[in-house]
N, C-alpha and C positions, 0 to 999 in steps of 0.2 A: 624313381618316382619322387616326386614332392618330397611328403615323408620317407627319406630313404627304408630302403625295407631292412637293412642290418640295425638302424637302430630301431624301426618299427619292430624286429622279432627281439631286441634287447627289452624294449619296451615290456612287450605282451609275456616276457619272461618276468620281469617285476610284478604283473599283474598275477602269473600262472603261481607262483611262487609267492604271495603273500598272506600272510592267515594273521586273525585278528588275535593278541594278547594281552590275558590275563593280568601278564604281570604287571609290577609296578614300574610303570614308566619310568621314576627317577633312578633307577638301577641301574648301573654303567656296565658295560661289558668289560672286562675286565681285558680284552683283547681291542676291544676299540682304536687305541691309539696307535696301535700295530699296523690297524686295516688302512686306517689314515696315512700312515707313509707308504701303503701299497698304490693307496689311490694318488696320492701326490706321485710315485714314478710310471703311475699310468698319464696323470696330466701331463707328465713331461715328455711323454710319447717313449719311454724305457719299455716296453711290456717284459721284454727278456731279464730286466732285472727285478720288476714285479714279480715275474713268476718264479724266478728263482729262491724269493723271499716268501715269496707265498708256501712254497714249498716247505723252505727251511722252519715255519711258523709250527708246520703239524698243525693246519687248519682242515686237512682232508676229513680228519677224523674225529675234529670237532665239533661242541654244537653251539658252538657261540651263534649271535642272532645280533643283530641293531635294528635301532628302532627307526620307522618311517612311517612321519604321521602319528597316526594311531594304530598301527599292527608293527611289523621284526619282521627278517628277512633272514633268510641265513646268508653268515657274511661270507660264507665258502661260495656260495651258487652267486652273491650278486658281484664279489670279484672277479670269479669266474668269467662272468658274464659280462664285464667291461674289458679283461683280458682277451677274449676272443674280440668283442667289439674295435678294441685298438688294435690287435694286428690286422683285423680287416682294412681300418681305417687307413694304416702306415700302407699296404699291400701287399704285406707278408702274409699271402694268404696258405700257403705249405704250414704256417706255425698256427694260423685260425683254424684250419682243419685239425692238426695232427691235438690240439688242446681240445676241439668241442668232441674230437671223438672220445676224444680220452671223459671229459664230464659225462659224455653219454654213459660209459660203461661203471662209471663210478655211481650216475644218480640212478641207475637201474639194481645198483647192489645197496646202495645206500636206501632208499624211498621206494622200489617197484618197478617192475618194466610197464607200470602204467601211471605210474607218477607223474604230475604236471612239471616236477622240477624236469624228468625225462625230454617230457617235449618239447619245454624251452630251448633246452639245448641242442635236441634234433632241428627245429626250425633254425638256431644259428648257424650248425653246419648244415645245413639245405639251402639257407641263404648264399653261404659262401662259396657251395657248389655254383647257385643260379650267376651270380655276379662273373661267374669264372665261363660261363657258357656252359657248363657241367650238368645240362637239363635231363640228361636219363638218368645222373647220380642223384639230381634234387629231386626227383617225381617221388619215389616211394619215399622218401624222409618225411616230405609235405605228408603224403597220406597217412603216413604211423603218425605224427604229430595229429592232426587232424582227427584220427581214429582216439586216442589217447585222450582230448580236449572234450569229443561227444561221449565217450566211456565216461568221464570226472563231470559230467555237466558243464565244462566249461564256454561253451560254444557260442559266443558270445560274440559281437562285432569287436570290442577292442582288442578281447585276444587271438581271435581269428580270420581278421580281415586281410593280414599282411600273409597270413600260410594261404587264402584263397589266391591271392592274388598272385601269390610266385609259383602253387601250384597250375595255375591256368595259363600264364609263362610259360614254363614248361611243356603244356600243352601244346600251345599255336608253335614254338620251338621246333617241337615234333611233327609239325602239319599236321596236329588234332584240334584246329581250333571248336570242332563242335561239341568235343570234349571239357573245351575250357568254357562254351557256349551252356554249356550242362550244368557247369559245377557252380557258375556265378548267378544265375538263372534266380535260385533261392536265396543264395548269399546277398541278393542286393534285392532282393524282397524282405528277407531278414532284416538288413543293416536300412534301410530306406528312410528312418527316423535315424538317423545315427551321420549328420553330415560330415563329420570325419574323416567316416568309412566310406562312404558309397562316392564319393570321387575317384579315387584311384581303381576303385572297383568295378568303377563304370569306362575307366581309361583302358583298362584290359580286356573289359566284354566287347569296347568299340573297336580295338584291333582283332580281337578274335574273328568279330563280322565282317571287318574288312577285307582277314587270309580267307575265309568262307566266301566269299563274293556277295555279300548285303551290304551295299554302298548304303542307301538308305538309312537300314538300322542303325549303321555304322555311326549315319554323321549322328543322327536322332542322339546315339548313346554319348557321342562327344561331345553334343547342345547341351543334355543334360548334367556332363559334368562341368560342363563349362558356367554353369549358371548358378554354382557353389562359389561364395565367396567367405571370407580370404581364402586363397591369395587368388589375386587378378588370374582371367580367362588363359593370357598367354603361358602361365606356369603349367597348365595344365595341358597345353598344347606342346612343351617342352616337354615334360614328362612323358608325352605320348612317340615323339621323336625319338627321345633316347629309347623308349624301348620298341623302336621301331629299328635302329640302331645296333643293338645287342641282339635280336632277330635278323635281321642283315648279315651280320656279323657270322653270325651261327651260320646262315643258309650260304656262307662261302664270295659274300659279296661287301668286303672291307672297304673297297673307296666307297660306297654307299654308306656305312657305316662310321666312319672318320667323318667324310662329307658333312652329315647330320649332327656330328658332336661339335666341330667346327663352327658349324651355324650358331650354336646357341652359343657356342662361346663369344663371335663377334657378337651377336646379341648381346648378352650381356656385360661385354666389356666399357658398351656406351654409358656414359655415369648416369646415374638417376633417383639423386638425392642421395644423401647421407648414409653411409655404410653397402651402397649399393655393389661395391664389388665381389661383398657376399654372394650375390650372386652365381657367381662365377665356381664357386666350390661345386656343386650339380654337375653341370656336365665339363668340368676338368676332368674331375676323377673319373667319372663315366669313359670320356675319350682318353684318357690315360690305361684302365685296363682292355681299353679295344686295339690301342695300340700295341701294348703287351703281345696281345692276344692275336695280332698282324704278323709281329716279330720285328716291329719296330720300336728298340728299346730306346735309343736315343731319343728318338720325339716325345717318348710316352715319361721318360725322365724330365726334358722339362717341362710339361703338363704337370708331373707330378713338384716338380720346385716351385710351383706358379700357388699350388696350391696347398703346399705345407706355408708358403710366405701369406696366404691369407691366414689360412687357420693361427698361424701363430700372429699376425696383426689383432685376430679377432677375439684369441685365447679360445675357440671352438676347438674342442677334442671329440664328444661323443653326438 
């Protein structure tokens, strides 16, 4: 989607994870400049030497905090949470799992098995299932976060727009679209003041109705995302492709799947004004882990050189 959903559940982890403080803001952490060379070898796309310093710091069992704005974070959960978000990014997704599981079990003993830091981190490994085609391993992550979110009051369109949307994913995945039909029903009654939300939101309900057989609703639901601006109509019609695409993919039909990611890639390889080959980062990666996921590594390799050479043109990491 647009908003990619791994940094959309990074995001709603910043949000699930932040509490307003007391203290006095001119107070420095005294760990601060630590975290700062963690995050400089996350910007260089190092995550393995990140974490291994991460490690070496004895931050697990700390409680250091920095400041954002006007509330602190803990600098454990929001490294954390860049560390998994970068091995997703690179495609080392074996080391984004084997880390969010491990945050899981840590912010369960640390904060509660209902703790919002918890769910953070379940919705990043549920994300990292969904990207991989791992729709029966993301379904119940989705619903323990979800459940976790309405426990804590959190339920909110910013922190739960992107767990609707990957749990309903998972649904149509399944050949349940009237389950995913069910669960966005509210959620885009909820979010309906919240234009942010209800685009992507309504990108999912429109394919739900289309695996359901309601043409109609279908297009109705994809007029209505389409009529969200920024960004222009076509984005939103790309985002509905790829995940028409990774649904393909899943139901055992890869040249349909390639085919689609392909499209938007010559789409947007046509220039179109300044910096427009930005672009192009969406559906590379997109058709890079479908390639993967084909067992076509060579293609999906330089898919993926296409697209480390923008990110690093554009210094885009997260």
């Amino acid at each position: 989607m647009r908003a990619r959903q791994i940094i959309n559940a990074a995001f709603a982890l910043v949000a699930c994870c932040l509490t307003i403080s007391a203290q006095d803001q001119s107070q420095k952490d005294p760990l601060e400049q630590r975290f700062q060379e963690i995050s400089g070898l996350l910007a260089l796309d190092r995550p393995a030497d990140a974490e291994r310093k991460l490690k070496d710091l004895g931050l697990r069992a700390n409680s250091s905090k920095f400041n954002l704005g006007k509330a602190t974070i803990s600098t454990y959960v929001f490294v954390s949470m860049l560390l998994i978000t970068t091995y997703s990014q690179m495609g080392d997704l074996g080391s984004a799992e084997r880390v969010a599981n491990d945050r899981i079990e840590w912010a369960q003993n640390a904060y509660g098995p209902e703790s919002r830091q918890q769910a953070g981190f379940i919705d990043l490994l549920a994300e990292t299932y969904r990207i991989q085609g791992k729709y029966k391993e993301a379904e119940p992550l989705y619903k323990r976060s979800l459940s976790i979110k309405e426990a804590q009051n959190m339920a909110t369109c910013l922190i739960t727009h992107s767990t609707y949307t990957g749990l309903a994913e998972a649904y149509v995945a399944q050949k349940r679209p009237r389950d995913a039909e069910a669960l966005l029903k509210p959620a885009i009654e909820s979010c309906k003041e919240k234009s942010f939300a209800l685009p992507d939101l309504l990108n999912v309900y429109s394919i739900a109705l289309e695996e359901d057989q309601q043409p109609k609703q279908s297009a109705d639901a994809e007029h209505l995302a389409d009529s969200f601006t920024p960004p222009e109509p076509r984005f939103r019609q790309e985002d509905r492709d790829l995940l028409r695409a990774r649904l393909a993919m899943t139901n055992g039909r890869a040249d349909e799947a390639i085919s689609l990611c392909k499209k938007w890639i010559a789409i947007m390889e046509v220039p179109d004004g300044p910096e427009s080959d930005r672009r192009l980062m969406l559906p590379l990666s997109e058709g890079a882990r479908i390639l993967r996921r084909a067992g076509r590594d060579s293609e999906a390799a330089e898919l993926t050189a296409r697209l480390n050479q923008i990110r690093k043109k554009y210094n885009a990491r997260f």
